[in-house]
Structure formats: C-alpha cells, structure tokens
C-alpha positions, -999 to 999 in steps of 0.1 A, spaced: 463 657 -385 449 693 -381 446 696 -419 426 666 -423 385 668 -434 361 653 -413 356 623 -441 393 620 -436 395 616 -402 370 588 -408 388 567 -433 414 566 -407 392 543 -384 377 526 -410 388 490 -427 375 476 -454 372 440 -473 368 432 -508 355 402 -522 383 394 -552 425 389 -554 429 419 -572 413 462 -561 373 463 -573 358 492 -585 341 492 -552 368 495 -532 392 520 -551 356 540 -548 361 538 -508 398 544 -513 390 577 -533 358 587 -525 354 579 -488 387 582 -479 394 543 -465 425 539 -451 426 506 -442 421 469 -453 416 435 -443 422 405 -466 404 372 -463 412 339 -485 391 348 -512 416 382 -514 446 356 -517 457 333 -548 495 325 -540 526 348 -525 538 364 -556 497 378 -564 497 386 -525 528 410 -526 515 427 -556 478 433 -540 492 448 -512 517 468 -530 490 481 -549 470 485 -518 498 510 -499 497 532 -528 469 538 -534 455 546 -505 484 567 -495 479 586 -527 438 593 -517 444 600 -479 480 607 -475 490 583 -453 498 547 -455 474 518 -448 474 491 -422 469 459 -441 457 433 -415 448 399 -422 433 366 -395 466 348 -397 460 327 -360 476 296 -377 455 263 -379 419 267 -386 425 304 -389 448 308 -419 448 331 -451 481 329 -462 485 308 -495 499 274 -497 528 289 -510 535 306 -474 542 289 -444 514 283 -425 521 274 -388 502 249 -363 472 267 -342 470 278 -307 458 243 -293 482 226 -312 516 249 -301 504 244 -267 504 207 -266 539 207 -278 548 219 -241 573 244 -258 559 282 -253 594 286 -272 571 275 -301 545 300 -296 574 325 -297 591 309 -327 558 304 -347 542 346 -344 582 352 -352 587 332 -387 550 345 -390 556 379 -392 588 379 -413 566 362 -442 536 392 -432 559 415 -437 577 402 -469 542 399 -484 534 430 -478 510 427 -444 516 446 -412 489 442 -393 479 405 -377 448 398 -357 460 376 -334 469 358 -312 434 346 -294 440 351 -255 401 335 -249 404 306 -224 387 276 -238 366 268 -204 338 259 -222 336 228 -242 309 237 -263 324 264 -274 311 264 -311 339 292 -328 369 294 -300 377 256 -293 410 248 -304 415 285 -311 429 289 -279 460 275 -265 444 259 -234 413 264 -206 436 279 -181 446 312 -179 480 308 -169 485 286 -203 467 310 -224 494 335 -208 523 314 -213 518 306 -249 497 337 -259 526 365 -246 549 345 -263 531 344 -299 529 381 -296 561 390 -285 574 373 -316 548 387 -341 559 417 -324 601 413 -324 592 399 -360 583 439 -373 540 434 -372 513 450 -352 495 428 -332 458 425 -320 452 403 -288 419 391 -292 388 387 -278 389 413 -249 370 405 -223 371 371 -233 355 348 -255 359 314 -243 330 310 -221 306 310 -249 280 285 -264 270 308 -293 288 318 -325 291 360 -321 294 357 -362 258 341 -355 244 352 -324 246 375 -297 264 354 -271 257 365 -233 287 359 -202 263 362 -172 299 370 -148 309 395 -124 336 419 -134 354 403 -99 349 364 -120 364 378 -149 393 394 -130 401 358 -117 402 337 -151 392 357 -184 410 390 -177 446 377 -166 460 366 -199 445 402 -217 462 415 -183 498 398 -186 495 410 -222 488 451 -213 513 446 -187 542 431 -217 533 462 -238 503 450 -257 500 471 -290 463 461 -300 437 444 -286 401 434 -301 372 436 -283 341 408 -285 310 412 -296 293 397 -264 269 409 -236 284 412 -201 248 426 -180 267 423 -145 289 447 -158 277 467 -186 237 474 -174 224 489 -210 218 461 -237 251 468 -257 279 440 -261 310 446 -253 319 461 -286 295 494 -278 300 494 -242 324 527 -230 318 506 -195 339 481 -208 362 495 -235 367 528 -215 361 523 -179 372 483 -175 401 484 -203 415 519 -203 412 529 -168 410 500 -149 433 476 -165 452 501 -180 458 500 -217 476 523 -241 473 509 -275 452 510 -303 413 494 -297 399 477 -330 367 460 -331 356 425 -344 340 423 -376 305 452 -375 293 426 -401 291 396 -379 247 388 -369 260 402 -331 260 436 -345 243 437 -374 213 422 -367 208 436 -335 218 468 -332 228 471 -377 266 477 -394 268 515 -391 251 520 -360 273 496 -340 304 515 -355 293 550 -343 282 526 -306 319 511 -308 337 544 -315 319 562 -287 327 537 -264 362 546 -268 373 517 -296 398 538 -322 391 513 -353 358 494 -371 357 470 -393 333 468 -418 350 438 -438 329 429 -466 302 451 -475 314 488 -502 274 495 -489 275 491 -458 310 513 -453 297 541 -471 264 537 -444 292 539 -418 306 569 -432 279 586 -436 262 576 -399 301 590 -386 296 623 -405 262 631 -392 268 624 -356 294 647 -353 275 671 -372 245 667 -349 269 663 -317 264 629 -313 298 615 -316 323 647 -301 351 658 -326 373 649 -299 366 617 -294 373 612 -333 403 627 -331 417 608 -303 411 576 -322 429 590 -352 455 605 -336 462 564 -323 458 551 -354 485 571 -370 506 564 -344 504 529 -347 503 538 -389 539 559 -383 557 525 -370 543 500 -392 530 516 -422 561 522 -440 584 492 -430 612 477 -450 601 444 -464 621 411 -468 628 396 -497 597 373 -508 620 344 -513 620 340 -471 580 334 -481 574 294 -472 616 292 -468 633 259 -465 638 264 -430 607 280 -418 589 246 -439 615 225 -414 604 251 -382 571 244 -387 571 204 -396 589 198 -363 564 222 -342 535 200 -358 551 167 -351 555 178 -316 516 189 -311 503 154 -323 492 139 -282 484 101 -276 460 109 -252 447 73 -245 459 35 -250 488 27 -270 501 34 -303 514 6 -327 529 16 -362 511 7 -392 534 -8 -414 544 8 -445 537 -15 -476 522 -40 -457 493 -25 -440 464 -50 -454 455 -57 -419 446 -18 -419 415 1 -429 411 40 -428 382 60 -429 376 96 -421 352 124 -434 364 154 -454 372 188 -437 344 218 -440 343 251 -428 331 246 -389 323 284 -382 325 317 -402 364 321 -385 379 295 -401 391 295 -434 375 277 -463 379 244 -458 406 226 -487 386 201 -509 421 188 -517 424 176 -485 415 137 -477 424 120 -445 418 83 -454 427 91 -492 462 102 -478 466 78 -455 462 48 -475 484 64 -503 513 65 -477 507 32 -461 490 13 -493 464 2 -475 421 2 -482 403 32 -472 370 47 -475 355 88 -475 323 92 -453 298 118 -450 303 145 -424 276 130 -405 269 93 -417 236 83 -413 230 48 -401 227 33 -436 263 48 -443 274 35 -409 263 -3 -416 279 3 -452 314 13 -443 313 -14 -409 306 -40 -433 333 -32 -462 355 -32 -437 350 -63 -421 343 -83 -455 377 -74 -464 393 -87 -427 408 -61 -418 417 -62 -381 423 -28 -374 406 6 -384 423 45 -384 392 64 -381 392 103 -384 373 124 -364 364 161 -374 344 174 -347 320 148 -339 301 161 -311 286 182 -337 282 154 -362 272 122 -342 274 93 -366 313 103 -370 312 88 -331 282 63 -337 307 47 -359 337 50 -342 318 29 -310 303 7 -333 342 -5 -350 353 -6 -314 324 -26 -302 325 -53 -332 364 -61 -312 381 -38 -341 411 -27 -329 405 9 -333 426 38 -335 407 78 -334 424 106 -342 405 141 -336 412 164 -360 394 192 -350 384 194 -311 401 169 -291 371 165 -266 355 138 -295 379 109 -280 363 115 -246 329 106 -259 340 75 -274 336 39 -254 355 7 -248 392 0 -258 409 25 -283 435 39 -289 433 85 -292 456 106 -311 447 143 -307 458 162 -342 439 196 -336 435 204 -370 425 190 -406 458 209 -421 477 191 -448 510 196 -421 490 177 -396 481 149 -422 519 148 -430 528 148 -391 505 119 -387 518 101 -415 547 97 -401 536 92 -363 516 64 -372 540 47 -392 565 46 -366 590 74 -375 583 100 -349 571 94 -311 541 117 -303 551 136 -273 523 165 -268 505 169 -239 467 178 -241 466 218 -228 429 214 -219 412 193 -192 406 153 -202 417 121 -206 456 125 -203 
C-alpha cells in the first residue's frame, strides 16, 4: 500500500455503477483515470448468466490492470423483491418468505446455493442479508425485506443467511446498521428520522447487527437515517463518527469492513450532496462509498477526497486505515476460484428453491379449498400486475400476470386490473364476474394499503356473498384490512416461483404450511 498515490488510495474506497450490460466509456474512464476499484451491478448491468460472467470477467481485469489490485464486484442479491441475477440464475425466496417457512435451515441453505452461483458468475461481494426488524407496518422500502418484527427472528434467520453466503466463498454486508425497520420514509426518497435512545435501540434494533458482530460479521452497511438522541449534529447515520465510530467500532465492537448505502439516494444527496456525504461518511470512520450510478458525480467524489486531505480535512491516516481494510477484505475474495457456470440456475438448486417457496406460502385466515384443474368454471381470478414499489426492488417483470397464469393453469376466466382501480373499474370487473356466475373469486393483492381500490374490491366481492379467496403478494398486512368471510394466503412476493408455488397450493397439490414471522392474524 505504501507505493500507492493519493488518487489510488481513493479508488480503493470508491464503487461505481454503470448504466449498460457491457464497460462504457464512462466507466473504463474511472477505471483508468480515477483509479476505481470497485463495482456494483444493478439489473440494467445484467442480460442473462453467460453475458454476466463475461462483464465481470472483463471487469477484474481491467481494473486490476489500472490500480493493481483486484475489484470487489458486489451486487443487491437479497432474494425476492431484491434480485439482479438473471432468470437464468437461481433466484431464491426473500427474507419474509424464508422466515415463514419456520426452517432457519432455509436461510442457511438459500445465502449458500446463493453464493456458489455469485461466485461462478463472477461476483464476490453480496449486500445482504437485511438484519432491519420490520416493527413498523408502514414501512414503505423494508417490509417484507426483513425476515420478521422481532429481533430474535431477524437473528435466527438473518445469522443463518450470512453464514451461508459466507461458508459459500462471498463477502457479505449485513445491512442497515443501526437499523432500518422503524421507518415511515423511503431513505432513497427522504431523510427518515428514529427519534430512540441508544439504550431502545440496544433492546430491539441493535441485537440482530449484535449476534451478527458477535458470529464474525465481515461487512456491515450503515443507513442513511437521523438518530438526534444519539448523534446531536444534523448528520444521518451514514456521516455520524458517533455512530459508525463510537456506537459500532467501540461500543459494539466490530472489525470488518464499513460500506455505505447508496451516496446517490435523496437522504444524502439532496441534503447534504453526493461528494460531500462521501468525505462526511469516510470521516466518520465508514472504509467504502458508493456512488452507484453517476461517472459525474464519482469524479466530484474524487476530487472532494483529494482536496481534503490536501487541506487537512480528511487525515491521511484515516484514508489509509480504510484502505488498508479494504484490501484486506480484497486479498480473500478478490482472486477466488470460480465454479463452473453450469452450477448457474442447476437442476438441484431450481428443486432447493421450489421446495423453500412452497414452504413460505401461509394460510393465514379461513380455509383453503382446491380449485379444480380443468374444471374451474365456478372460478374467477383477478389480480393487478407487479411494479416497482420502491427504488430497492428490482424492475418489476411485465412478463409476469397473476390472473393471466392462474387461469392458464386452471382454465378458468380471469381478468387484469389497474394497480389502483378506480370505482368505475371496480363496478366493471364485480359485474363480469357475476354475469358470468362464478361463485368464487382468487383475487391478488400487491400491496394494497398503498393502492386502496385493490382492497375496495376485494370487500366489495366478499360483501356481494362471493366466496373469496386473497392472496398478498407483496406485504402480508393487506389481508388484515380486508372484512367479512375470506379466505388469506400470504405469498410475499410477485416472483414467477411464487406464482408457480401457488399454482400448485391452490390446486390441491401441496399443503401450505408457513407461519406468518410478523405480528397478525395467524
């Protein structure tokens, strides 16, 4: 490290997006110019497993031709909502989900199969898994994120899903530090505040990022979220060396490496701007910023970097600490031996991750009855398509259909509706189904406490004497808001392995035997 350049040392604790599958101009400028040693990949970086390997092949050497050492390629791959590995890959169930199965052998089995297809693509660096406790409903970005609203699930499932990213041969960052649960604001939108003491976060938010220090955590990310009980200046989280230093270091004791959350999200940026909440974060003690999808706004961060240590701002040996930890994390994962990409979305790992879905689906109220296959005419479903609910989650699949798939499988009628159907679309659909007699409706919900006519429908289908069945696919807390007689299936996710789970749990051919891992109707 001693024969490094200070715009060396900088591309160390830098990562960078891109916007297309394949190296821009852009970024190979970072790469050569600034000195970026890092990179995170998003959807839009990602066409299908064979394209994948070769980006990231591509990737390792050429930035260990510009800076000498190789990169730490880290991508969101949570599972669920939060996926950017191609269809081609095996994509597992999300947090929620693997928690409702009331396995935490799942958790372990899921970051396992996980990081064996990272690391045969190429990958070695996975933000997750999410260690936030869900304890707030409203909770517009975390939700079903998390594996539960306690902390001692959140532990259980969350310690598992890193120990087997971990045994699987990836770095791991358990994320959001202190906690991001609690939350009624987007931090990708908003500057969220937690108005706790650091003694109420030591009895619920801290103990899973605790239990996961105390396993030999490797990295952790740290939220972009105001904490003014414990951190007096105006700084979230992210810039706040009472938090990352004092509270996370000292206190609780970590060792590993300290990234933050995206610099580009309207918590930073907007407040506080890209570059200067990167020189905030690094003096706070974080050792790695992201800057994930502006070449601009990295080369501002750069620059900002280079000028407060020139001006004794930021101390040289605060920079080197942070890049003395990033190598070390860089000289056990950078140069791994990869699997052959044929274990990529494997016969087995397809089977793994079938049977973990099947065993997340909950029946969370009435009772189920199979809808008969080929003879379903009594049977009507409806549901909306997906979309992308929050700037976390992946781009929503227009592919994907719920009542189109469902009435494929089963043969029966079924009908798309808006996201939010107005009450003109809600007296449409009532009355094509009931001119057509149908005696029973499959409804799904996407996240209808945020779209209102999803559930102004549902009540009205269950009021007419409909025999209704809803299935949530997205938050589960939907079926709680819903009135009379139903029957609730909680999927968790609008994933085409949760429409295939379902097909097959409401025709009759698997059981549903999950148990809802947050507070509600049981």
């Amino acid at each position: 490290m001693k024969t490094l350049t200070l715009r060396e040392k900088i591309g160390q604790l830098i990562v960078a997006g891109f916007p297309a599958p394949s190296l821009t101009e852009d970024l190979k400028r970072l790469i050569r110019d600034y000195k970026i040693g890092n990179v995170i990949l998003f959807s839009h970086n990602i066409e299908n497993k064979q394209q994948l390997r070769s980006l990231c092949d591509e990737l390792q050497s050429s930035i260990t031709e510009h800076t000498g050492y190789p990169a730490l390629i880290s991508i969101d791959q949570e599972g669920g909502r939060v996926t950017r590995l191609p269809a081609d890959a095996s994509n597992v169930p999300g947090a929620m989900a693997i928690a409702s199965t009331g396995r935490p052998e799942n958790a372990y089995a899921a970051g396992r199969l996980t990081a064996r297809e990272l690391r045969a693509l190429g990958v070695n660096f996975n933000l997750a898994p999410v260690l936030d406790i869900n304890n707030n409903k409203l909770n517009p970005v975390i939700n079903v994120r998390a594996y539960g609203d306690t902390a001692e699930t959140v532990e259980t499932y969350g310690l598992q899903m890193m120990n087997g990213l971990r045994d699987g041969g990836v770095l791991t960052a358990v994320k959001h530090f202190p906690g991001h649960g609690d939350t009624a604001v987007d931090s990708h939108l908003g500057l969220p505040t937690i108005d706790k003491t650091l003694e109420e976060l030591l009895e619920l938010e801290l103990k899973p990022f605790q239990a996961a220090i105390d396993a030999g955590a490797e990295g952790l990310t740290i939220a972009h979220i105001l904490y003014p009980r414990i951190e007096p200046e105006r700084v979230p989280a992210t810039m706040s060396r009472a938090i990352v230093t004092d509270l996370l270091k000292m206190k609780m004791g970590y060792r590993g490496l300290v990234i933050s959350d995206c610099l580009e999200m309207d918590a930073i940026k907007k407040y506080y701007g890209t570059a200067n909440g990167a020189l905030g974060a690094l003096q706070a003690g974080v050792h790695q910023v992201f800057v994930s999808h502006s070449a601009q706004l990295v080369i501002e961060t750069v620059e900002t970097i280079e000028n407060a240590v020139a001006s004794g701002e930021l101390a040289m040996s605060v920079l080197d600490e942070a890049v003395q930890e990033v190598l070390r994390w860089k000289e056990k994962y950078g140069r791994v031996e990869t699997d052959e990409l044929s274990v990529v979305g494997c016969e087995d790992h397809c089977r793994a991750i079938a049977a973990i879905s099947e065993e997340s689906i909950c029946l969370v109220r009435g009772s189920l009855a199979p809808v008969r296959k080929g003879d379903a005419s009594d049977t009507f479903f409806v549901g909306s398509t997906p979309y992308r609910t929050d700037l976390a989650s992946s781009v929503a699949r227009t592919d994907l259909n719920f009542p189109a798939t469902m009435g494929k499988a089963f043969s029966a009628a079924h009908a798309l509706i808006g996201i939010d159907p107005d009450d003109g679309e809600i007296e449409r659909t009532v009355a094509l189904i009931e001119s057509g007699r149908h005696t029973r409706v499959v409804i799904g919900l996407y996240n209808g406490r945020e779209n209102a006519g999803q559930l102004k429908l549902a009540n009205r289908l269950i009021a007419n004497g409909l025999r209704v069945t809803a299935v949530a696919l997205g938050k589960p807390y939907d079926l709680e808001l819903l009135e009379g007689e139903f029957c609730g299936l909680a999927a968790f996710e609008y994933t085409s392995l949760a429409l295939v789970s379902l097909v097959r749990i409401l025709g009759g051919e698997v059981v549903p035997t999950g148990r809802l891992s947050v507070a509600g109707e049981r």
